[in-house]
C-alpha positions in Angstrom: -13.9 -23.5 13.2 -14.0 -24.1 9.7 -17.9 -25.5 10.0 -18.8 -22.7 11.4 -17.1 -20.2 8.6 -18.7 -22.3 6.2 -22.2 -22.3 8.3 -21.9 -19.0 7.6 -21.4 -18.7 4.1 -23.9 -20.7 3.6 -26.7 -18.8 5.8 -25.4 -15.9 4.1 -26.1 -17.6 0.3 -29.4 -18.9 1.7 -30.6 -15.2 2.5 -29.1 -13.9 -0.3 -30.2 -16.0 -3.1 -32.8 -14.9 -5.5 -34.4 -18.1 -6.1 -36.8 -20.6 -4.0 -36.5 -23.4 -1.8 -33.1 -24.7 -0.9 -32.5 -27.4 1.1 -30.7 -26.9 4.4 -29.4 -29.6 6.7 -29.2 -29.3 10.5 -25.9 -31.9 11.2 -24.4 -32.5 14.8 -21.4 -33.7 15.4 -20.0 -36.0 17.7 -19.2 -33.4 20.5 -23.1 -31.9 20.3 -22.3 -28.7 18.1 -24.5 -27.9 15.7 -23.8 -27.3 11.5 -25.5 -25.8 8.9 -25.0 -27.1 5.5 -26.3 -27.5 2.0 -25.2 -31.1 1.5 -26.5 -33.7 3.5 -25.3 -35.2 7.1 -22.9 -38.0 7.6 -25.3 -39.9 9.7 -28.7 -38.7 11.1 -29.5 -35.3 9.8 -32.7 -32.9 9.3 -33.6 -31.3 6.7 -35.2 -27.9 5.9 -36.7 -26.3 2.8 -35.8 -22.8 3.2 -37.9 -20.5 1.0 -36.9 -17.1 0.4 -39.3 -14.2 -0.1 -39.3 -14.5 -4.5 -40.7 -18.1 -4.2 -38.3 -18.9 -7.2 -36.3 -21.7 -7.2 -32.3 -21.4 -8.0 -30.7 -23.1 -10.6 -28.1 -25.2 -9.6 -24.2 -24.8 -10.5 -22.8 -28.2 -11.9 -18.9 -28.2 -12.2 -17.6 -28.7 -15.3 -15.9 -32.1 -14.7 -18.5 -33.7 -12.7 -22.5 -33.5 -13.0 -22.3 -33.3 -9.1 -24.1 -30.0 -7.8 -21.6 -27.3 -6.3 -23.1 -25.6 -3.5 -22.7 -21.7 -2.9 -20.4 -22.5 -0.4 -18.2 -24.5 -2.4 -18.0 -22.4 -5.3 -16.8 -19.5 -3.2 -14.6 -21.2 -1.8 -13.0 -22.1 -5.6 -13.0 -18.6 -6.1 -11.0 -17.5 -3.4 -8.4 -20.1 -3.4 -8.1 -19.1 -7.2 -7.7 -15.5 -6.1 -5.4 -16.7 -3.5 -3.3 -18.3 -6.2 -2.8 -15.9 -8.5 -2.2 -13.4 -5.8 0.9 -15.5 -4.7 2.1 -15.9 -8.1 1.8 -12.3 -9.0 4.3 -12.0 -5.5 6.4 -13.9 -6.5 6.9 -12.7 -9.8 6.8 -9.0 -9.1 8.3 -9.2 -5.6 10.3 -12.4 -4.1 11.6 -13.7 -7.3 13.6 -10.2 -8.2 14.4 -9.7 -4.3 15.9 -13.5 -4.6 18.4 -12.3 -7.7 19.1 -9.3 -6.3 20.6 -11.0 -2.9 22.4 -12.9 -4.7 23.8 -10.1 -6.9 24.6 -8.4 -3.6 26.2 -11.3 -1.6 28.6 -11.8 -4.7 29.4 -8.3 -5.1 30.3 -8.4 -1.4 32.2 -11.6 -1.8 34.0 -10.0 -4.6 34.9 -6.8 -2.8 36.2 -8.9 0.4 38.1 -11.2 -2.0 39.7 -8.4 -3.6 40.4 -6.5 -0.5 42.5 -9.6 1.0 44.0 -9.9 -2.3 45.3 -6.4 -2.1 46.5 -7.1 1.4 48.3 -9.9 0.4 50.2 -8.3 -2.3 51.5 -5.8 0.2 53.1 -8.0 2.5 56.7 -7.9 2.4 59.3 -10.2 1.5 60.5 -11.7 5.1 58.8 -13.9 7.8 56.8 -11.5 9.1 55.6 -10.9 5.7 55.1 -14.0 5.0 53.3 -15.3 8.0 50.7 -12.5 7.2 50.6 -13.9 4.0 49.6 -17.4 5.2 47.4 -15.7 7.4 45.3 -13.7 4.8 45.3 -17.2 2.3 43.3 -18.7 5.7 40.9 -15.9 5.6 40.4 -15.8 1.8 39.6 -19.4 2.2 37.2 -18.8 4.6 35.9 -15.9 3.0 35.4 -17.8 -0.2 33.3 -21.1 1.8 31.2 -18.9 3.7 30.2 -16.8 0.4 29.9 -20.3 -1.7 27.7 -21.8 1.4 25.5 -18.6 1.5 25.5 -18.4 -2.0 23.8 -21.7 -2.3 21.1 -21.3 0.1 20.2 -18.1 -2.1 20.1 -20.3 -5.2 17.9 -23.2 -3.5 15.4 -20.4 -1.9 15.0 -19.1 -5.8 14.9 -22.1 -6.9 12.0 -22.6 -4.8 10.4 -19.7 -5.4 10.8 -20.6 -9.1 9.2 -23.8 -9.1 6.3 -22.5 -6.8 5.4 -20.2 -9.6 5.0 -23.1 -12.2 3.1 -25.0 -10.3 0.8 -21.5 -10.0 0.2 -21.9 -14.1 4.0 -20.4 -14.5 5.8 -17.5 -14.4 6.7 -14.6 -17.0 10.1 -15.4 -15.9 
């Protein structure tokens, strides 16, 4: 699928571009389908010199680590996985990053509020056995109470963490 999206592109440079000839190269692969590309064939290949209607031959892009020619294709390509990129990074900063600290805000203000409600339970129990076994019962709860919001909390803190170092490797955050 990918040949043929970037048959395509190609086709689409070829008629498109302002200059002269352009080589094209007619590639089959092992299963009989048929390619279009600008670079030559792994194997046996033909060639065409496509001319469009200025007669004017294009000047070639060379890449500025390499003197190897980038093709139309190619450097479109660049450009949208560039685009791509920075769109993810701008996400993250402006969207997933904030939502990831505000979850956690939330999960520890809910923590906190449960904590502090079984607290207050537990200060209201009453001197005696029955109060008492209450008492033991609530300390269970708080317990659990405080390993499920310490387990919870850390997958929070891992996903941002994530997130964080996804947007340095995207040329960094403003965060």
């Amino acid at each position: 699928m990918r040949a043929f999206g970037r048959t395509i592109v190609v086709a689409a440079a070829i008629c498109l571009s302002p200059g002269g000839a352009w080589a094209v190269y007619k590639c089959a692969d092992g299963n009989g389908r048929i390619a279009f590309q600008d670079t030559p064939c792994p194997g046996a290949g033909t060639q065409f010199d496509v001319k469009p209607a200025g007669g004017i031959a294009p000047a070639r892009e060379h890449t500025s680590s390499s003197n190897v020619p980038q093709s139309e294709a190619d450097r479109l390509e660049r450009i949208v996985s560039d685009s791509q990129k920075q769109r993810r990074k701008l996400e993250i900063e402006a969207r997933l990053l904030p939502d990831a600290e505000a979850a956690m805000r939330t999960l520890r203000n809910q923590c906190d509020g449960q904590m502090a409600a079984l607290r207050a339970q537990k200060g209201a129990a009453n001197n005696n056995l029955a109060g008492a076994t209450w008492e033991v019962s609530l300390s269970g709860e708080m317990s659990a109470v405080a390993t499920r919001c310490d387990t919870r909390q850390r997958e929070l803190r891992q996903d941002y963490d994530a997130l964080a170092r996804e947007c340095a490797a995207l040329a960094g955050c403003k965060r």
